[in-house]
matplotlib code that plots the C-alpha trace (Angstrom):
import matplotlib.pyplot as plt

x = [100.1, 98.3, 97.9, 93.7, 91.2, 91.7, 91.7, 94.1, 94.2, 96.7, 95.6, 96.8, 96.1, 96.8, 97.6, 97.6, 97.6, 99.0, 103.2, 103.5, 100.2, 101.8, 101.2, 104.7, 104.0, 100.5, 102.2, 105.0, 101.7, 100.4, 103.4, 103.4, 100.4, 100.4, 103.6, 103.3, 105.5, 105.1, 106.6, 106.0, 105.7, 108.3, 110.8, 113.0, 112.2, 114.0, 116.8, 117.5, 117.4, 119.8, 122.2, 122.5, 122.4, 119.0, 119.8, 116.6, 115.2, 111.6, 111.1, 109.0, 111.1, 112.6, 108.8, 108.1, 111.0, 110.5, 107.0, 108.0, 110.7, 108.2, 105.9, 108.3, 109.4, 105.4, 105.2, 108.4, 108.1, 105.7, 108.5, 106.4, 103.8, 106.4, 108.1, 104.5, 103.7, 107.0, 106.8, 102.9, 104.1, 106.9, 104.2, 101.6, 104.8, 105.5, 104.5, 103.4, 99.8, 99.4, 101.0, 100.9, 101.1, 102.1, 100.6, 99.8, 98.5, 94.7, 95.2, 98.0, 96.0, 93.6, 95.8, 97.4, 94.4, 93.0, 96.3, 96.2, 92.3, 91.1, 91.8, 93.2, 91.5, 92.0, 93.0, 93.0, 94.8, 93.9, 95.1, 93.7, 96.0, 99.2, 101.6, 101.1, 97.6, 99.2, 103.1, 102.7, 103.2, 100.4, 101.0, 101.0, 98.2, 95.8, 95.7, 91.7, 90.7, 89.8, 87.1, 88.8, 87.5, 88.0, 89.5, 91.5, 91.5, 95.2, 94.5, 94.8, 97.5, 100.5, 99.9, 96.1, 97.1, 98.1, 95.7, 93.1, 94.7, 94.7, 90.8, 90.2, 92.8, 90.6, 87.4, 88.7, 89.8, 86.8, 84.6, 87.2, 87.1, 83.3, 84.6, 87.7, 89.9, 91.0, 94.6, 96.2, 98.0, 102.0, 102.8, 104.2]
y = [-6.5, -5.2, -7.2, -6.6, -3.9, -1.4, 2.6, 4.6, 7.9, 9.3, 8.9, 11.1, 9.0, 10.9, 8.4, 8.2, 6.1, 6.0, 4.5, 1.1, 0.4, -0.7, 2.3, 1.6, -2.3, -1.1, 1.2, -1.4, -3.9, -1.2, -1.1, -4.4, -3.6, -0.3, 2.5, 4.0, 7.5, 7.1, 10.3, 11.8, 15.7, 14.4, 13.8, 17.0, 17.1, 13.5, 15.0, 18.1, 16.4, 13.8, 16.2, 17.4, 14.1, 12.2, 8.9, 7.3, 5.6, 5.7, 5.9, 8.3, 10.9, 11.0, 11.1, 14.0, 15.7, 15.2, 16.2, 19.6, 20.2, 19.7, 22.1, 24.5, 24.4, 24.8, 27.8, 29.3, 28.4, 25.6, 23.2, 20.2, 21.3, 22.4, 19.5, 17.5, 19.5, 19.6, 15.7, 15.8, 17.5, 15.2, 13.0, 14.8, 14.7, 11.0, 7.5, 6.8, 5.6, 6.1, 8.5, 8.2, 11.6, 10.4, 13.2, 13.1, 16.4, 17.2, 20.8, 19.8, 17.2, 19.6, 22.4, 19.8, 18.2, 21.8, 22.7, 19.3, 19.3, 16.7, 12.8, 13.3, 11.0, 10.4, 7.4, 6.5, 2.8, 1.2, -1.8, -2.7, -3.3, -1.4, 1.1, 3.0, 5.0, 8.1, 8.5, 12.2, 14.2, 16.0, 14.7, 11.0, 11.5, 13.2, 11.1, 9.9, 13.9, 14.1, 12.9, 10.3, 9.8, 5.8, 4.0, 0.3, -1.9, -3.5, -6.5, -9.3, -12.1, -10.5, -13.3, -12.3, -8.6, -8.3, -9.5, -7.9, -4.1, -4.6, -5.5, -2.5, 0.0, -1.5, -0.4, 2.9, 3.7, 2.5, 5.0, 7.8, 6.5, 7.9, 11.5, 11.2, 9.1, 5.6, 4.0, 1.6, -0.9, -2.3, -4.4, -7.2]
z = [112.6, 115.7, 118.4, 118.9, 117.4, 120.0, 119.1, 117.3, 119.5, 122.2, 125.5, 128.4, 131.9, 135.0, 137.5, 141.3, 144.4, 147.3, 147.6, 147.2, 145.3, 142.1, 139.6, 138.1, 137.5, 136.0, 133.5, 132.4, 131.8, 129.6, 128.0, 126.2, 124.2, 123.5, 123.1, 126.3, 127.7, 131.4, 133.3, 137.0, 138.0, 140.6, 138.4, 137.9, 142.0, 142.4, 140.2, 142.2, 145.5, 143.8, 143.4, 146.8, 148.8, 148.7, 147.5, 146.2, 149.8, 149.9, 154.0, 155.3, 156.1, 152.4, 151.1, 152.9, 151.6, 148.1, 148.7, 150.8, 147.4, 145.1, 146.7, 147.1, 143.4, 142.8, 144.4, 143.1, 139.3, 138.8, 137.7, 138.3, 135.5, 132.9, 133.5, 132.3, 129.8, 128.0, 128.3, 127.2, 123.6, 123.2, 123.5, 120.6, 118.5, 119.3, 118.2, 121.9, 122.5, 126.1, 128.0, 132.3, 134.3, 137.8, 139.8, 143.8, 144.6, 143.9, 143.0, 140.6, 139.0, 138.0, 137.1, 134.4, 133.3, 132.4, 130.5, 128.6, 127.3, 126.0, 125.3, 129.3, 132.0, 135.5, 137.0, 141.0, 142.0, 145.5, 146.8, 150.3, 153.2, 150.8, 153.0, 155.7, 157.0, 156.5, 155.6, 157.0, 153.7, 151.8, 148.5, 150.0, 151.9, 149.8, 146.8, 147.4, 148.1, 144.5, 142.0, 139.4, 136.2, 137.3, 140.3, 140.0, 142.3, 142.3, 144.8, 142.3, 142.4, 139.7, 137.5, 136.8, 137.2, 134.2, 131.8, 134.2, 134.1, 130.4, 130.1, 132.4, 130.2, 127.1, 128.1, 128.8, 125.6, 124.2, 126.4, 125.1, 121.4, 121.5, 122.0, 119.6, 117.5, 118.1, 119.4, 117.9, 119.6, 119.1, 115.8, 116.5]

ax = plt.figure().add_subplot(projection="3d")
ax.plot(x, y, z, "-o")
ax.set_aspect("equal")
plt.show()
């Protein structure tokens, strides 16, 4: 039984905002109404910095790291992208819905939403008064120097967050069910 009469295509949402906004909470929201895949170009970065001594802390310093290893492994062999787009056909292949790129670097948003085509959108999250005015790394810093497809604002209470997000994720897939086919939602 589905839970509404939402669409029945895969969605690809490239997702930003700045650290601290509550992309992560957003995506697990998502993910109790629709089968959701929700994977970050950081990823195989967070692994290999794992391995030799970074141990998960999220201060400034540490961002800056993972961002300066990440754009190293750019310019050397593009991990990041492979990374996404070998998670973005496990995805086609899959019985997932919704899939959420975590991306932070304009250029790299582009670059992927290029290779992935269409059903992809961009999504920007803002939440006033969240995290520092600049933690000091590019990919932190730059999230807003880019045109989103839309922009949520995350400054409700948690408790109306929720059912708010959901209402917003709705109406995109309704806009994208014009251009393609539908998604269907979790039986329950």
């Amino acid at each position: 039984m589905e839970k509404n009469n939402s669409r029945e295509h895969k969605l690809l949402i490239i997702i930003n905002g700045r650290g601290g906004v509550g992309k992560d909470t957003l995506c697990e929201f998502a993910a109790s109404r629709w089968k959701v895949r929700n994977v970050s170009s950081i990823t195989p970065i967070k692994e290999i910095a794992a391995a030799y001594g970074w141990k998960g802390e999220k201060t400034p310093q540490a961002r800056r790291f993972l961002a300066d290893l990440k754009e190293a492994f750019t310019r050397y062999n593009d991990l990041p992208t492979h990374y996404l787009l070998e998670q973005y056909k496990i995805f086609l292949e899959g019985e997932e819905q919704l899939m959420f790129a975590h991306i932070r670097e304009p250029e790299e948003i582009k670059k992927f939403k290029e290779k992935a085509g269409k059903s992809c959108v961009t999504l920007l999250v803002k939440r006033e008064g969240e995290g520092p005015a600049a933690w000091g790394n590019a990919a932190d810093d730059q999230t807003e120097n880019y045109v989103y497809d839309y922009v949520y604002d995350n400054s409700l209470p948690l408790k109306e967050a929720e059912g708010d997000f959901l209402i917003f994720l709705e109406k995109i897939m309704q806009e994208q069910s014009l251009t393609g086919e539908k998604i269907r939602t979790k039986e329950v």
